[in-house]
C-alpha positions in Angstrom: 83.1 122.9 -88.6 79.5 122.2 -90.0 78.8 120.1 -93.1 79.4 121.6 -96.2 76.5 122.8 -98.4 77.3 121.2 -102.0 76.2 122.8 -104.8 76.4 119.6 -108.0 79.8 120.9 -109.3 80.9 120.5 -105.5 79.6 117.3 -104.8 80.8 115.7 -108.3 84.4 116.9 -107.4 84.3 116.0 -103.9 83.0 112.2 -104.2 85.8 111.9 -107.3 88.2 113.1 -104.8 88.0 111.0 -101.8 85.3 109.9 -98.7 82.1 111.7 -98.3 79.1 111.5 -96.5 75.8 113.6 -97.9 73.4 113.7 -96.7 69.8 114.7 -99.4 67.4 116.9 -97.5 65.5 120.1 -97.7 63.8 122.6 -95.6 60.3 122.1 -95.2 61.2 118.0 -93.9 61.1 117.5 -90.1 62.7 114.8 -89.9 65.4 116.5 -92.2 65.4 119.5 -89.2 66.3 116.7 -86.4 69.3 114.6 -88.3 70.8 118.3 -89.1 72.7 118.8 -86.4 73.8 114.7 -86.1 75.1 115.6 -89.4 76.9 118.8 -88.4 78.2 117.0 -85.4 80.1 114.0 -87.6 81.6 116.9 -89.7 82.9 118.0 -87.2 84.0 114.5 -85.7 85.2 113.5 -88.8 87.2 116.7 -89.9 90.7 115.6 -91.2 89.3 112.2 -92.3 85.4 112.4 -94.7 84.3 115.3 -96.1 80.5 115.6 -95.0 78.0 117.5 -97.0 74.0 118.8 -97.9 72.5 118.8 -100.8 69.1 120.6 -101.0 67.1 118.0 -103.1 65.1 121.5 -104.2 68.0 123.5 -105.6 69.7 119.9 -106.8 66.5 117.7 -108.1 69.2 116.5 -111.0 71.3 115.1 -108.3 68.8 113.7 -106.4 67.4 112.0 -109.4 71.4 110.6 -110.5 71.4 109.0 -107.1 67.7 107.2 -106.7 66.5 109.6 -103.4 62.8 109.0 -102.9 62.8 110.0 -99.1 64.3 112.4 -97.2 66.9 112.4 -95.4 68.7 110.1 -97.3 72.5 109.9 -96.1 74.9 108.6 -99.0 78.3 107.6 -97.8 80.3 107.9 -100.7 84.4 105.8 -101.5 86.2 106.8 -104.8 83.2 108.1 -106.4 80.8 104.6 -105.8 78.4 104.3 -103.3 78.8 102.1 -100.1 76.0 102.4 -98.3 73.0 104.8 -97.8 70.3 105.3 -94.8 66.7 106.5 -94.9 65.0 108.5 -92.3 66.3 110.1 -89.4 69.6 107.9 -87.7 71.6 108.1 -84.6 75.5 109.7 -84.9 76.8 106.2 -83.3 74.9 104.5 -86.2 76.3 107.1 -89.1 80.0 107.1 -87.2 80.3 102.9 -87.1 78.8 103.1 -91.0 81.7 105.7 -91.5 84.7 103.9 -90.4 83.7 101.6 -93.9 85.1 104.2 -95.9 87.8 105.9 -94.0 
């Protein structure tokens, strides 16, 4: 299972309702294109346990704007609606999967 693409009604119910990861890209961003499938691939790690997600900072500037994203990709990692930590820039899945395990 890939990551989920969240449109803002999607995202608000999802981070209300338990752990998520999202990560904020678009695109035109290269370095968006190469954390991608890292993202894709902790969905799919992470199935039963964090619901993982996109959000197009194009089609969801309001959202982007709520939550501070000045660079892309910026991954969120959400717990009962607060955030708990966030990364900048392209990361490595070991790096996103330990960060992960915080809000399990």
């Amino acid at each position: 299972m890939s990551a989920i693409h969240f449109s803002p009604e999607e995202f608000n119910t999802a981070i209300a309702n338990g752990p998520v990861i999202a990560d904020f890209w678009a695109i035109w961003c290269g370095p968006c294109k190469m954390l991608g499938p890292v993202i894709d691939q902790i969905a799919e790690d992470l199935e039963d346990k964090i619901t993982v997600g996109k959000i197009d900072v194009d089609q969801c500037r309001e959202l982007a704007v709520e939550y501070g994203v000045m660079s892309i990709p910026t991954v969120i990692f959400f717990k009962n609606g607060v955030e708990i930590k966030r990364f900048v820039g392209v990361q490595t899945r070991d790096k996103l999967l330990d960060a992960a395990k915080e809000i399990e």
